[in-house]
C-alpha positions, 0 to 999 in steps of 0.5 A: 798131578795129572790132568784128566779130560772127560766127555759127556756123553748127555749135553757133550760137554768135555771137560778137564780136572787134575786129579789125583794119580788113580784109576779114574772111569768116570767123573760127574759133568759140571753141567748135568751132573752125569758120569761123563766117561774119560776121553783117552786121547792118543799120543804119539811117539816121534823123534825131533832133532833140532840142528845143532842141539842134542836131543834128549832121550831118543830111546834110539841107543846109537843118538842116546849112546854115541861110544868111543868105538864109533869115534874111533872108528871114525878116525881110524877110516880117515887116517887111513885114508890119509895113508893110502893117498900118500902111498899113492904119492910116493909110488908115483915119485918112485916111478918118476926118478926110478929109485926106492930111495924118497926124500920127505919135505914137510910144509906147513900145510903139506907133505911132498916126496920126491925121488932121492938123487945119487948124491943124496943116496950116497949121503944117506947111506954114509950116515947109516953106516955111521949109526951101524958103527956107532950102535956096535961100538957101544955094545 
């Protein structure tokens, strides 16, 4: 049940009493046995985030809804991100040896491109026309 805080407006007495859930004006003091008015006290609406715990019902949709779309989103701008600075890292190794051709090395933590040398132009190309001809012959 809800508690309800009323004032006396005679000896100024306020007082509290748990009532039933009702339309309650007026309540007799305990003191002077006066109708003593309810006191509406104001409330507040704020919101309170604590670091590292997810709030309850905000009544903000984008902290009580986090979607998919935003996480996606999210991890599509960084992907992307990741993409243009590799494609900046290979134009740069293009330019470097003055060929189109690159060679990818992967480290654990890493990936390096550096120019194509003739020898490996020459290998690279022999094993495409290798896979060409196995890919007819199977036809």
């Amino acid at each position: 049940m809800p508690s309800f805080e009323f004032e006396c407006p005679y000896c100024n007495l306020r007082f509290e009493r748990t009532l039933k859930m009702a339309d309650h004006p007026t309540h007799s003091c305990p003191k002077c046995e006066c109708d003593a008015p309810r006191v509406w006290n104001g409330f507040t609406f704020g919101f309170e985030d604590k670091p590292g715990e997810t709030p309850g019902n905000t009544g903000v949709h984008d902290k009580d809804y986090p979607t998919a779309d935003k996480a996606v989103g999210r991890s599509a701008n960084a992907r992307w991100g990741e993409f243009t600075a590799r494609a900046k890292v290979k134009e740069q190794a293009r330019a470097q040896g003055g060929t189109h051709a690159l060679m990818r090395r992967n480290g654990a933590d890493y990936v390096e491109y550096e120019p194509l040398s003739d020898t490996g132009l020459e290998a690279h190309r022999k094993l495409a026309h290798e896979a060409v001809d196995v890919l007819k012959g199977e036809q």
